[in-house]
C-alpha positions in Angstrom: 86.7 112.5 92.5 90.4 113.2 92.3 92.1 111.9 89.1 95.9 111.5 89.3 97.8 110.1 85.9 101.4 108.3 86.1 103.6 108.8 83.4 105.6 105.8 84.3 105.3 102.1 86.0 107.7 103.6 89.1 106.0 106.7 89.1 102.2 104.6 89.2 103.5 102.5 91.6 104.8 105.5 93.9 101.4 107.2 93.7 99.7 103.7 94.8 101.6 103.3 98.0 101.0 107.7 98.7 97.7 107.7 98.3 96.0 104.5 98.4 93.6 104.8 94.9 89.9 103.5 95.2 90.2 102.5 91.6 92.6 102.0 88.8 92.2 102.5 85.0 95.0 100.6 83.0 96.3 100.5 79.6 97.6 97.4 78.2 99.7 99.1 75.7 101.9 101.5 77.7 105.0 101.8 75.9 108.3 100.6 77.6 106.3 99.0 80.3 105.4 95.1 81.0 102.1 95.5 82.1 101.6 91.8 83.4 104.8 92.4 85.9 102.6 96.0 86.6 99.7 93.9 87.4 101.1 91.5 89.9 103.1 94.5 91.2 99.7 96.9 92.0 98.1 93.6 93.9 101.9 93.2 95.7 101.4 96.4 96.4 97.5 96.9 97.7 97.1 93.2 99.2 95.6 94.9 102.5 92.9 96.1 100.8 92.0 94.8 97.3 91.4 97.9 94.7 89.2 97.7 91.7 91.4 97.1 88.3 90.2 98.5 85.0 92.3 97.3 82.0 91.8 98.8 79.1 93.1 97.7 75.5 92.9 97.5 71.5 93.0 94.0 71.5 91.0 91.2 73.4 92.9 90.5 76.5 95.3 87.6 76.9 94.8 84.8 79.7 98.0 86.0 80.9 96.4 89.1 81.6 93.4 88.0 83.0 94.9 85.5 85.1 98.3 87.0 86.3 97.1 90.8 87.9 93.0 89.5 87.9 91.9 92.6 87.1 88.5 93.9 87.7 87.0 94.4 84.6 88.0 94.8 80.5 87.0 97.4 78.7 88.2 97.2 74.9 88.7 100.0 73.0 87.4 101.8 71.7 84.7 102.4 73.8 82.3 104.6 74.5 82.6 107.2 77.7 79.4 105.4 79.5 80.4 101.9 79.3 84.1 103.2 81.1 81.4 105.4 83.5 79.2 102.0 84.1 82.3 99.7 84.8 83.7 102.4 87.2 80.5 103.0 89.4 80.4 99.0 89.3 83.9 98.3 90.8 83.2 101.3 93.0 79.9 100.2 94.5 81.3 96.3 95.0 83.4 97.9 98.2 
């Protein structure tokens, strides 16, 4: 697996449309960043072909969240390293 990290939401979203990610990991509490405009921006972005969304954060989830960028899956933190390595194989196997 290659593993690429974006250090901002411009930056994330240039590496989407580049290289065309098979999954994404994101954090709800990236500073400086609105994450539910992030959300509907990555499914904007990738509406040819759908790609698995992890969101992870301290705090349960808003319906904002959950209903605005449907991600794929919720992992709260913390959280131990298999539950993040069961979620990924999951949303990786459902292509």
């Amino acid at each position: 697996m290659e593993v690429r990290e974006a250090v901002s939401e411009q930056h994330g979203l240039q590496q989407v449309r580049e290289c065309r990610p098979d999954l994404i990991l994101l954090d709800l509490e990236l500073p400086g960043v609105d994450v539910l405009h992030l959300l509907q921006a990555l499914r904007s972005e990738l509406n040819e072909k759908p790609v698995p969304i992890i969101v992870l954060s301290a705090d349960p989830p808003t319906r904002n969240v959950l209903g605005n960028g449907r991600p794929t899956s919720v992992l709260q933190k913390p959280f131990a390293a298999p539950a993040l390595l069961l979620l990924v194989r999951r949303a990786l196997d459902a292509d």
